[in-house]
PDBQT receptor file of N, H, CA, C and O in Angstrom, charges set to zero:
ATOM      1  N   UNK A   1      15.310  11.247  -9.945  1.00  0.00    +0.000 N 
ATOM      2  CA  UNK A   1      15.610   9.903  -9.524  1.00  0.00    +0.000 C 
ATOM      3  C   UNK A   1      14.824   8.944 -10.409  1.00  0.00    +0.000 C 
ATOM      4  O   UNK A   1      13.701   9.199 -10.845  1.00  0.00    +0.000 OA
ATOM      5  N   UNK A   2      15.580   7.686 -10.668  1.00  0.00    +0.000 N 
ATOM      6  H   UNK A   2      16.492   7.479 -10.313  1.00  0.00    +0.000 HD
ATOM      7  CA  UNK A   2      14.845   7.077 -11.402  1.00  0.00    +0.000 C 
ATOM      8  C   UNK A   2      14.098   5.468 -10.740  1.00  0.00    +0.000 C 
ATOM      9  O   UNK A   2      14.639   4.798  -9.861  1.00  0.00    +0.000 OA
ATOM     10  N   UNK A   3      12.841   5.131 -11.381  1.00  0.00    +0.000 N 
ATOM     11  H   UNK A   3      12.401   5.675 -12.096  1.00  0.00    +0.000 HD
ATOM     12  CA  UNK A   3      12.331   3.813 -10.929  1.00  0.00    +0.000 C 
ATOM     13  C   UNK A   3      12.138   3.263 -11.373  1.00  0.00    +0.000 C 
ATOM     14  O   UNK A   3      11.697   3.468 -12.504  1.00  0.00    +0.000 OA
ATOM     15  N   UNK A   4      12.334   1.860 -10.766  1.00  0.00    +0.000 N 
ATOM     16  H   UNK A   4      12.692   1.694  -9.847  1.00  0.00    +0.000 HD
ATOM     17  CA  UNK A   4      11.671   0.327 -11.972  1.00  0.00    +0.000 C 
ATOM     18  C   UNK A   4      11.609  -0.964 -10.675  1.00  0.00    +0.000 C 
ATOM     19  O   UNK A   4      12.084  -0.880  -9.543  1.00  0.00    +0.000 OA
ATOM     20  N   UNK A   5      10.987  -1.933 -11.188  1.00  0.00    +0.000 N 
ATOM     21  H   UNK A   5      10.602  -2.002 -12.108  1.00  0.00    +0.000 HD
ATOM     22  CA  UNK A   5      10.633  -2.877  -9.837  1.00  0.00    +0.000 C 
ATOM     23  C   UNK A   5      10.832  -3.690 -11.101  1.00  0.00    +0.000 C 
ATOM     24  O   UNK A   5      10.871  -3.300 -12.269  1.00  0.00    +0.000 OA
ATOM     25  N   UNK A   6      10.983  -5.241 -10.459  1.00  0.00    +0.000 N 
ATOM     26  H   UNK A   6      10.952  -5.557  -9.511  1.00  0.00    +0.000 HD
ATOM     27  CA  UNK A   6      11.245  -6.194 -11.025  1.00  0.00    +0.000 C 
ATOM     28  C   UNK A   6       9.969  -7.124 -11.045  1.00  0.00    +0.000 C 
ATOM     29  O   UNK A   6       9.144  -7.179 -10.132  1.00  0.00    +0.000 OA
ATOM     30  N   UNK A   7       9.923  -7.928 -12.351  1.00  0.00    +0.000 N 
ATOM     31  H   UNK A   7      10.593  -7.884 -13.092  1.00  0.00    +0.000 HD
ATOM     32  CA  UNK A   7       8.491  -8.967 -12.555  1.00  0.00    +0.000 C 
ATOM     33  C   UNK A   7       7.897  -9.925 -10.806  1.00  0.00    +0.000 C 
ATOM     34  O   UNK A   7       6.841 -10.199 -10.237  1.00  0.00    +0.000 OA
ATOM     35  N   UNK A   8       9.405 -10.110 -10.590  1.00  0.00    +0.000 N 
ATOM     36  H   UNK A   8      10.264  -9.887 -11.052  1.00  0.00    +0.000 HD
ATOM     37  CA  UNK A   8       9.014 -10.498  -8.995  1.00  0.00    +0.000 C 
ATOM     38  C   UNK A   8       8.057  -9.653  -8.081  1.00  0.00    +0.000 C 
ATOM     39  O   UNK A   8       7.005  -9.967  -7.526  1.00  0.00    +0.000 OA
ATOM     40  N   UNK A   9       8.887  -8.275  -8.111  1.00  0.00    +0.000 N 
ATOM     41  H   UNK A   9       9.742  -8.020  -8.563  1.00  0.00    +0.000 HD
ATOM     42  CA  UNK A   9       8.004  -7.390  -6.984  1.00  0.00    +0.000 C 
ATOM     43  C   UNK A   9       6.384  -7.494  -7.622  1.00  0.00    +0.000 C 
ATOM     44  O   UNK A   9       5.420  -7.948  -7.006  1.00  0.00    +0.000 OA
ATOM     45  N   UNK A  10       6.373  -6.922  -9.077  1.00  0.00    +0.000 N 
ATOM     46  H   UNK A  10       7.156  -6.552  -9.577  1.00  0.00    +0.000 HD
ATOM     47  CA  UNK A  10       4.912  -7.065  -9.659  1.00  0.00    +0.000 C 
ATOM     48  C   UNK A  10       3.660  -7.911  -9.457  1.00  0.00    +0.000 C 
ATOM     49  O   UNK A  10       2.490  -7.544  -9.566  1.00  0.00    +0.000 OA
ATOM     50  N   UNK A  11       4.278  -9.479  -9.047  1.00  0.00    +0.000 N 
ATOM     51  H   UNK A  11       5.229  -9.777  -8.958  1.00  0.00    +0.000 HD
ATOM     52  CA  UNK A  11       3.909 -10.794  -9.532  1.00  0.00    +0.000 C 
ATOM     53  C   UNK A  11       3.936 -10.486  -7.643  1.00  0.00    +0.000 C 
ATOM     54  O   UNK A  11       2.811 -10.700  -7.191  1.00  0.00    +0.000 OA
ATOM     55  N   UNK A  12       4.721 -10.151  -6.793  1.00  0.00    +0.000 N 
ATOM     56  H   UNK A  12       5.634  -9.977  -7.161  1.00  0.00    +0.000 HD
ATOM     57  CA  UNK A  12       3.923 -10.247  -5.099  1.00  0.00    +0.000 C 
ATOM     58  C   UNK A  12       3.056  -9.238  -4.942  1.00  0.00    +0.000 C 
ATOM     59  O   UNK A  12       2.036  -9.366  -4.265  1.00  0.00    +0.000 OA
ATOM     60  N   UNK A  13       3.363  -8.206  -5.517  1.00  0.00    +0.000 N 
ATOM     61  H   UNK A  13       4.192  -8.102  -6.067  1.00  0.00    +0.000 HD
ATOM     62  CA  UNK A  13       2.445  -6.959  -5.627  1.00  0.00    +0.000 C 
ATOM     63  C   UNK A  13       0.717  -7.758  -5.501  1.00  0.00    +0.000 C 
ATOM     64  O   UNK A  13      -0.254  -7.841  -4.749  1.00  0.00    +0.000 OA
ATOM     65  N   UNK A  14       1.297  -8.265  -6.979  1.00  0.00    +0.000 N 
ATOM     66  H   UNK A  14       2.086  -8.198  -7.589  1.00  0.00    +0.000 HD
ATOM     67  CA  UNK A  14      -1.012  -8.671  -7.416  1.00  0.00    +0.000 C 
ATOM     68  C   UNK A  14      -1.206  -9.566  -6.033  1.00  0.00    +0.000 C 
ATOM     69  O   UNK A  14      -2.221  -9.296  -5.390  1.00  0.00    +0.000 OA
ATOM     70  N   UNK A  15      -0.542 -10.360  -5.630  1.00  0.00    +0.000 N 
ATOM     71  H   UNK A  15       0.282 -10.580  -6.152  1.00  0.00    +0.000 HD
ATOM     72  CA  UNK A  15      -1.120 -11.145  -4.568  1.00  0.00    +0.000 C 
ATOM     73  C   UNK A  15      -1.414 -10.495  -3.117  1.00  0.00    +0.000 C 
ATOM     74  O   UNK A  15      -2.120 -11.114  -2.321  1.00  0.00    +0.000 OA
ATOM     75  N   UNK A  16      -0.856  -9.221  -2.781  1.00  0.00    +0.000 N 
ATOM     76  H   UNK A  16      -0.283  -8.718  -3.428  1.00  0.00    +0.000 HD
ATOM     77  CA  UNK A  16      -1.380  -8.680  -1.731  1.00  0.00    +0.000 C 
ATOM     78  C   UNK A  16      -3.017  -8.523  -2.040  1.00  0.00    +0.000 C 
ATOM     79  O   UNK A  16      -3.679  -9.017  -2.953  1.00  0.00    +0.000 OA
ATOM     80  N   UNK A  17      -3.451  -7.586  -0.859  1.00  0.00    +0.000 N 
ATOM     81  H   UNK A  17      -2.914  -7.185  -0.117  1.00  0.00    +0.000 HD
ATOM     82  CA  UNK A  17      -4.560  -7.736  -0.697  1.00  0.00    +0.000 C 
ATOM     83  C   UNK A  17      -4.648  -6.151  -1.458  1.00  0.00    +0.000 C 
ATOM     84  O   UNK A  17      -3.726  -5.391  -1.757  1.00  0.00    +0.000 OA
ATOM     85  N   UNK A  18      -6.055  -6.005  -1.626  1.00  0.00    +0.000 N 
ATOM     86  H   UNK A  18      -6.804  -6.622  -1.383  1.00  0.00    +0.000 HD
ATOM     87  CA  UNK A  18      -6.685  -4.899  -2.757  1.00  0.00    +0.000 C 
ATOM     88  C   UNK A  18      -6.350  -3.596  -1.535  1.00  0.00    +0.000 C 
ATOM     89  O   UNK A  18      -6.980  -2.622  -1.947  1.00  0.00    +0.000 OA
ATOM     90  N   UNK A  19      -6.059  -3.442  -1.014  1.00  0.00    +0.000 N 
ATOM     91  H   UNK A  19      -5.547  -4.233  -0.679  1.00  0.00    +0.000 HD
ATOM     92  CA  UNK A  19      -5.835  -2.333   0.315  1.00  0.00    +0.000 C 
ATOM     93  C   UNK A  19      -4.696  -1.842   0.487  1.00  0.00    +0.000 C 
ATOM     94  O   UNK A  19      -4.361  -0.814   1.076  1.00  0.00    +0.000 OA
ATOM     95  N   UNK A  20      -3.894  -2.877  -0.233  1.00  0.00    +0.000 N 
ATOM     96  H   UNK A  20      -4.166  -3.712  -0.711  1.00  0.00    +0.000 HD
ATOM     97  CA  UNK A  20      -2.352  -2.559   0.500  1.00  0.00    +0.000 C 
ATOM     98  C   UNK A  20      -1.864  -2.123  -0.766  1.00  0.00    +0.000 C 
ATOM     99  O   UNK A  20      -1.407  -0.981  -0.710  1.00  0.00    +0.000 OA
ATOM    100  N   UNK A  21      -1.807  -2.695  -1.965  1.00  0.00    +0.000 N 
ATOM    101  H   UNK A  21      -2.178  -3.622  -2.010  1.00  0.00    +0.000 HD
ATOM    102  CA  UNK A  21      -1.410  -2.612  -3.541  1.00  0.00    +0.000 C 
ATOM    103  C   UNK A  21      -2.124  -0.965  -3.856  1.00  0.00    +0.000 C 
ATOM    104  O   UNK A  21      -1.516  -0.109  -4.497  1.00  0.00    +0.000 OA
ATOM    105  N   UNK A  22      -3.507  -0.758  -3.265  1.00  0.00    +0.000 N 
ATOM    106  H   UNK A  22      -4.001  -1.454  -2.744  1.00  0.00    +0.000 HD
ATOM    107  CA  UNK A  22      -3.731   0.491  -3.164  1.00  0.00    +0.000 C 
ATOM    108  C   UNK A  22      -2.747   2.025  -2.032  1.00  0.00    +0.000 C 
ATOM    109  O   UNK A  22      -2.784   3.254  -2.096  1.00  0.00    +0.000 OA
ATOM    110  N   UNK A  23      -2.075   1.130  -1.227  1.00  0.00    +0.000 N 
ATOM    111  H   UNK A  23      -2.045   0.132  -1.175  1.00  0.00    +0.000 HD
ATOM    112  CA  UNK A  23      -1.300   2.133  -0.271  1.00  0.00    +0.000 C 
ATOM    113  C   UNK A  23      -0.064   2.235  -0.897  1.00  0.00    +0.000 C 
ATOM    114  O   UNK A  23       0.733   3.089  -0.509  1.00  0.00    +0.000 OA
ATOM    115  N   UNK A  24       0.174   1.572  -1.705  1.00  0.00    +0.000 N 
ATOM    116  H   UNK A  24      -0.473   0.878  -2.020  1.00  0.00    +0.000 HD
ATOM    117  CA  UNK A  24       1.597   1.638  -2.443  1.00  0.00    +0.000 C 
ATOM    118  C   UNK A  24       1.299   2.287  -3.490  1.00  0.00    +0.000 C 
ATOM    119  O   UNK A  24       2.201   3.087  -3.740  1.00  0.00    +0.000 OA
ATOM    120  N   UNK A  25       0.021   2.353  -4.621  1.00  0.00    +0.000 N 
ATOM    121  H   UNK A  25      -0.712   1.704  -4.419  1.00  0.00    +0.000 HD
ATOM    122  CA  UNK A  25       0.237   2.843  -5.281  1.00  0.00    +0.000 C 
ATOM    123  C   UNK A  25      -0.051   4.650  -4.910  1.00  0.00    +0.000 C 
ATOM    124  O   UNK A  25      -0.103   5.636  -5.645  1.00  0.00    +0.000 OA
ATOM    125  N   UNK A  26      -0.160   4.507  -3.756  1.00  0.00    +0.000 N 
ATOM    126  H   UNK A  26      -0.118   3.706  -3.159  1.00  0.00    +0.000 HD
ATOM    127  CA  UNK A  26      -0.560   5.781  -3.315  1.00  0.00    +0.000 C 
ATOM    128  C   UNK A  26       0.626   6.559  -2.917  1.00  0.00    +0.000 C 
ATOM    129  O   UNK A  26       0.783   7.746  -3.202  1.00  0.00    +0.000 OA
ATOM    130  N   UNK A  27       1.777   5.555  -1.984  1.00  0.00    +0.000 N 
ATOM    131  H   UNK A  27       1.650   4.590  -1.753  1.00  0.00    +0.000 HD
ATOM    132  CA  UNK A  27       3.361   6.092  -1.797  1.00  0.00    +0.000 C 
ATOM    133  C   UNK A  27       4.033   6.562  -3.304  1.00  0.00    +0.000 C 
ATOM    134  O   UNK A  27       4.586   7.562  -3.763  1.00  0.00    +0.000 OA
ATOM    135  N   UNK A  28       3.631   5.205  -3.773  1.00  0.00    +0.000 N 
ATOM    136  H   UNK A  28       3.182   4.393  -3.400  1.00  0.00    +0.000 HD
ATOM    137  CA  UNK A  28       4.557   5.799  -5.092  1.00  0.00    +0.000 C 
ATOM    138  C   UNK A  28       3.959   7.106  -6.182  1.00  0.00    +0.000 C 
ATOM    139  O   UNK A  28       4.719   7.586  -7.022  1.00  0.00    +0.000 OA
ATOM    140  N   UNK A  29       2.926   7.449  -6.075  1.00  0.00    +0.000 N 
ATOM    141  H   UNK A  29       2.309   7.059  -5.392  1.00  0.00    +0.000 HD
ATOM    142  CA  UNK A  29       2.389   8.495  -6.576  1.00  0.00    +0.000 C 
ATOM    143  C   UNK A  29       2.852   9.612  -5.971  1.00  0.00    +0.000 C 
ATOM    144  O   UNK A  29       3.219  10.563  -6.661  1.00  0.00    +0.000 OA
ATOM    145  N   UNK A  30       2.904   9.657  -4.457  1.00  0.00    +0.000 N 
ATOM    146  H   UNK A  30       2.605   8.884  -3.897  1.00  0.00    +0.000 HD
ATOM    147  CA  UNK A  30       3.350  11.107  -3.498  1.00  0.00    +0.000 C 
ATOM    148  C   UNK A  30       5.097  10.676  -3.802  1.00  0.00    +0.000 C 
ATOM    149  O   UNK A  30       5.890  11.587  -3.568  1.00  0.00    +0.000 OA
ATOM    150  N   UNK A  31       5.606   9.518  -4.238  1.00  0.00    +0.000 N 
ATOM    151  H   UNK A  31       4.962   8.778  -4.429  1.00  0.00    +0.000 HD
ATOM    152  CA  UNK A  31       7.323   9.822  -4.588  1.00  0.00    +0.000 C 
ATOM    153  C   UNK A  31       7.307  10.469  -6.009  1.00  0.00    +0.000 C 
ATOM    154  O   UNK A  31       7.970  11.481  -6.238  1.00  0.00    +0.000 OA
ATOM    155  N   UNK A  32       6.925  10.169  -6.478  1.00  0.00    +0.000 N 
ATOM    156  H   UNK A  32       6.387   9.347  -6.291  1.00  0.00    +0.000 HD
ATOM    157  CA  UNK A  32       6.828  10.962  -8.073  1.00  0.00    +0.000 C 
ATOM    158  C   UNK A  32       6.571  12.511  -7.940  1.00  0.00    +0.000 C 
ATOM    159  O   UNK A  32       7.282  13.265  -8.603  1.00  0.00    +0.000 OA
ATOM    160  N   UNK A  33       5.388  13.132  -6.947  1.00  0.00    +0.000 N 
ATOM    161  H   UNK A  33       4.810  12.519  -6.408  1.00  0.00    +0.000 HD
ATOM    162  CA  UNK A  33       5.401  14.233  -6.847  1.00  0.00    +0.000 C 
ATOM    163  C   UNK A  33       6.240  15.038  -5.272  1.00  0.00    +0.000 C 
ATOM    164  O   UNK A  33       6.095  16.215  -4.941  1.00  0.00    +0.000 OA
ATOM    165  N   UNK A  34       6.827  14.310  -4.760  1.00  0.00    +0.000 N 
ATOM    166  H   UNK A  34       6.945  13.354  -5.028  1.00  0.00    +0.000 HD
ATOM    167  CA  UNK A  34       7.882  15.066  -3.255  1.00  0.00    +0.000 C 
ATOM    168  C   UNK A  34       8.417  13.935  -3.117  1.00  0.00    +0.000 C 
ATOM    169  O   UNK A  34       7.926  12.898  -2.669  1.00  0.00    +0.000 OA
ATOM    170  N   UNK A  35       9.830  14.221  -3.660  1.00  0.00    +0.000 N 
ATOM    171  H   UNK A  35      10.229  15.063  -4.024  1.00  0.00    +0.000 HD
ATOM    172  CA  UNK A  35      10.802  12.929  -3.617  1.00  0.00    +0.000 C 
ATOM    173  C   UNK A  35      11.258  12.916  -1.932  1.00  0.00    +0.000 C 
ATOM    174  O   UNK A  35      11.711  11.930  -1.349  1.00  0.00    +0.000 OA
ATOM    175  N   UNK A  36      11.042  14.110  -1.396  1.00  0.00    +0.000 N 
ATOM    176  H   UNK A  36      10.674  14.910  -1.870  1.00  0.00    +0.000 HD
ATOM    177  CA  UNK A  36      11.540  14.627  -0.135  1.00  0.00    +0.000 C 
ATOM    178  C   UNK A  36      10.094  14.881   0.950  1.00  0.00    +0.000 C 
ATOM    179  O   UNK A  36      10.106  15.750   1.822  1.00  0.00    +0.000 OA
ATOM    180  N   UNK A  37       8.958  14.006   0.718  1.00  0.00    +0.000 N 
ATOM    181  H   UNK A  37       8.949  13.300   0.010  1.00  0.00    +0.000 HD
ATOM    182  CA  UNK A  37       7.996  13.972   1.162  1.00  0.00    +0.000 C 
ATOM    183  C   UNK A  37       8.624  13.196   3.039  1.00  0.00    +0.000 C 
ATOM    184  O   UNK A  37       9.300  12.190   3.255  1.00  0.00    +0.000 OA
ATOM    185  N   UNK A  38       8.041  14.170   3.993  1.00  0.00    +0.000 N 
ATOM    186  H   UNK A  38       7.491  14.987   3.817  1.00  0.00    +0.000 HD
ATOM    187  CA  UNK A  38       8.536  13.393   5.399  1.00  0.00    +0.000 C 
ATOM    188  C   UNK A  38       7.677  12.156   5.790  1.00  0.00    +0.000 C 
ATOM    189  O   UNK A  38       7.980  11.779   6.922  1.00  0.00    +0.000 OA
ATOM    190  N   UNK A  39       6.706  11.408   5.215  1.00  0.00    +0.000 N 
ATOM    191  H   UNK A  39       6.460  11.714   4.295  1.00  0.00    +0.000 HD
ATOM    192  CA  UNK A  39       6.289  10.102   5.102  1.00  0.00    +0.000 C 
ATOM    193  C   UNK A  39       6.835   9.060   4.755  1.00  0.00    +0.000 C 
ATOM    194  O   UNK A  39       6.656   7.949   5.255  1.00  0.00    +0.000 OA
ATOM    195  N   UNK A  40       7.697   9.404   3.679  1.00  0.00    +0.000 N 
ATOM    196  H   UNK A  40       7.843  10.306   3.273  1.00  0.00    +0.000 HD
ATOM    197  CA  UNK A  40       8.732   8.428   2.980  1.00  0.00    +0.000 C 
ATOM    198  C   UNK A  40      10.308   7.972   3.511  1.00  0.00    +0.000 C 
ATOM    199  O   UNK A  40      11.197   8.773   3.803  1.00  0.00    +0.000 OA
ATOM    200  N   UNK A  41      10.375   7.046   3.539  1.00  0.00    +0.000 N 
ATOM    201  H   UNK A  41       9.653   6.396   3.302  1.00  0.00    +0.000 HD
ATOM    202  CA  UNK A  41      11.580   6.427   4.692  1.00  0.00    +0.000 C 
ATOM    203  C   UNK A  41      12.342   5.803   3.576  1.00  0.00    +0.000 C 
ATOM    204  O   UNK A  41      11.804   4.883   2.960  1.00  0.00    +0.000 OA
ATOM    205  N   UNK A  42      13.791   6.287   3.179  1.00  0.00    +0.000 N 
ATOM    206  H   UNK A  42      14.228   7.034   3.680  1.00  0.00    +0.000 HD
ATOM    207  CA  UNK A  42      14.957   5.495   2.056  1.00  0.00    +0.000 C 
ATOM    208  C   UNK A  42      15.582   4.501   2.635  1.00  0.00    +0.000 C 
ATOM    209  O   UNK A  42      15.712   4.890   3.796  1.00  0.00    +0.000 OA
ATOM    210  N   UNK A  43      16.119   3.306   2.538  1.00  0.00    +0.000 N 
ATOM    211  H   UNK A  43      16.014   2.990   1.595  1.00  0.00    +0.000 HD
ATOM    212  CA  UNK A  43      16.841   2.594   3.165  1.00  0.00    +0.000 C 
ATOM    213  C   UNK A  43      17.508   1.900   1.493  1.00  0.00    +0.000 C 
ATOM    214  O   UNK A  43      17.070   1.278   0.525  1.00  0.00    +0.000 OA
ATOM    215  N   UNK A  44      19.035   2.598   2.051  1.00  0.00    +0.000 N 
ATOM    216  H   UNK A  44      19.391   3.103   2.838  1.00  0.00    +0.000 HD
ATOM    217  CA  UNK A  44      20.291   2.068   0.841  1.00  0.00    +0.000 C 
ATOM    218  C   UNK A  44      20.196   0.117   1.047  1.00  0.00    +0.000 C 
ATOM    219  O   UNK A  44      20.313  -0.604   2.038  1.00  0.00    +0.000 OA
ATOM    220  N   UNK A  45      19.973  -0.127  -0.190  1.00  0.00    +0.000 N 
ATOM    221  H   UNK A  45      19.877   0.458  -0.995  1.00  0.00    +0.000 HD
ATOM    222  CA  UNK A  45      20.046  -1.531  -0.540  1.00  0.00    +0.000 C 
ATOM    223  C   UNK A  45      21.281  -1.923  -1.138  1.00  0.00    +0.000 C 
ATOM    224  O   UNK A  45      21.441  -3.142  -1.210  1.00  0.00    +0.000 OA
ATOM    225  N   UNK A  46      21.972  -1.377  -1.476  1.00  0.00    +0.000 N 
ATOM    226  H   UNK A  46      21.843  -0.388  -1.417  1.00  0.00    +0.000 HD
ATOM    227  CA  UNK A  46      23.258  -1.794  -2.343  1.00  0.00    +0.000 C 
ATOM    228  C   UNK A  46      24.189  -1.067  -1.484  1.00  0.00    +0.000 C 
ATOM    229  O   UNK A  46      23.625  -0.106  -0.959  1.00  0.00    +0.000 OA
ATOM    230  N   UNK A  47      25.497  -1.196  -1.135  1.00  0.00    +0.000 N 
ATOM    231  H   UNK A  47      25.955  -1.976  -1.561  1.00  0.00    +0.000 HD
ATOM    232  CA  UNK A  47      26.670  -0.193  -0.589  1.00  0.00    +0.000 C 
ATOM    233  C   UNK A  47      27.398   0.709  -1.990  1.00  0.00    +0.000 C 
ATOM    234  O   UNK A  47      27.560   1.899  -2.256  1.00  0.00    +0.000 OA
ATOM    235  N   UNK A  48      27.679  -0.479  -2.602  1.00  0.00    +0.000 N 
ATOM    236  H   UNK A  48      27.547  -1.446  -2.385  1.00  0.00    +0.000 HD
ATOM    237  CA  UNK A  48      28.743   0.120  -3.986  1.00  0.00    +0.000 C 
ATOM    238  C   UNK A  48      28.058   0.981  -4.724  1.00  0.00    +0.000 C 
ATOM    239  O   UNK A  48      28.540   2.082  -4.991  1.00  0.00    +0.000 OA
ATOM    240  N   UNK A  49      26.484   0.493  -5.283  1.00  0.00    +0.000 N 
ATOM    241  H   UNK A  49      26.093  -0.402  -5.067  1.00  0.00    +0.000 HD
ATOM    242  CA  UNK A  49      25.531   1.273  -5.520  1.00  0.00    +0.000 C 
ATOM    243  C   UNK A  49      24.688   1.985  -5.184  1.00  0.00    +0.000 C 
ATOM    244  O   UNK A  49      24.159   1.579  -4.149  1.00  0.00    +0.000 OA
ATOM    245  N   UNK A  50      24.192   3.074  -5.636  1.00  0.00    +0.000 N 
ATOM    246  H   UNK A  50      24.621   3.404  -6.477  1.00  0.00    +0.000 HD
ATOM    247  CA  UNK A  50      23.476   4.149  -5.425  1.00  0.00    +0.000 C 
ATOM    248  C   UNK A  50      21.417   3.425  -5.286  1.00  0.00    +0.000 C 
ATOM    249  O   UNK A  50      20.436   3.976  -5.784  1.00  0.00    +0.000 OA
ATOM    250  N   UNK A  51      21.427   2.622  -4.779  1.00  0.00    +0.000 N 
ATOM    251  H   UNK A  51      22.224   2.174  -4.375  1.00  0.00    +0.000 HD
ATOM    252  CA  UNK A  51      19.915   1.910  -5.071  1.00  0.00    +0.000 C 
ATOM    253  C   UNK A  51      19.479   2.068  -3.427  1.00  0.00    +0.000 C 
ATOM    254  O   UNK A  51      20.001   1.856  -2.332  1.00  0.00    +0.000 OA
ATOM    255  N   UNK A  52      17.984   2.655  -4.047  1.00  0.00    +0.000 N 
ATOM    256  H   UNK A  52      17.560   2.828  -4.936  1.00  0.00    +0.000 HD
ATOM    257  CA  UNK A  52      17.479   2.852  -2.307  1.00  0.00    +0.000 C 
ATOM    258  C   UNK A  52      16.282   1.913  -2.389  1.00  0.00    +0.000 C 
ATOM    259  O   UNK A  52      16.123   1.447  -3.517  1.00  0.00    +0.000 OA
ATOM    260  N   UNK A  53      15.479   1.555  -1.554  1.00  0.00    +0.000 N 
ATOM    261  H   UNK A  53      15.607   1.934  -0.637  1.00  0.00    +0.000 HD
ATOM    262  CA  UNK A  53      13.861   1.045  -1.125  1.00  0.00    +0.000 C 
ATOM    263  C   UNK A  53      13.503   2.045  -0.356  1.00  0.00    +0.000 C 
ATOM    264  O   UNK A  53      14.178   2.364   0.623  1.00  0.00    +0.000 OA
ATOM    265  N   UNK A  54      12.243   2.751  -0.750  1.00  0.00    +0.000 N 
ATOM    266  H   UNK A  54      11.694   2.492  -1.545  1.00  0.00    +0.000 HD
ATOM    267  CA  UNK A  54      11.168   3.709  -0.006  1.00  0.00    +0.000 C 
ATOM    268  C   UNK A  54      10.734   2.884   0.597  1.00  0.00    +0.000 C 
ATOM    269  O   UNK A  54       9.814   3.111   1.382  1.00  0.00    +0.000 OA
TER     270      UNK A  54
């Protein structure tokens, strides 16, 4: 599966707080290694397209 976030998400990213930007980078590390990890929740963002949000 492939990923990319947009300058937007990046640019709200830095403004969270140092705790939370750390819990994400922690989800997205356990999606890279168990795409099928039972912590991780998909919700389809597009119908026509194949695009999910963890």
């Amino acid at each position: 599966m492939k990923s990319s976030v947009t300058n937007s998400f990046r640019k709200q990213l830095e403004q969270l707080p140092k705790s939370v930007q750390e819990q994400a980078d922690k989800a997205y590390a356990l999606w890279q290694t168990d795409l099928y990890h039972n912590s991780l929740q998909f919700k389809r963002v597009r119908q026509r397209q194949p695009i999910y949000s963890v």
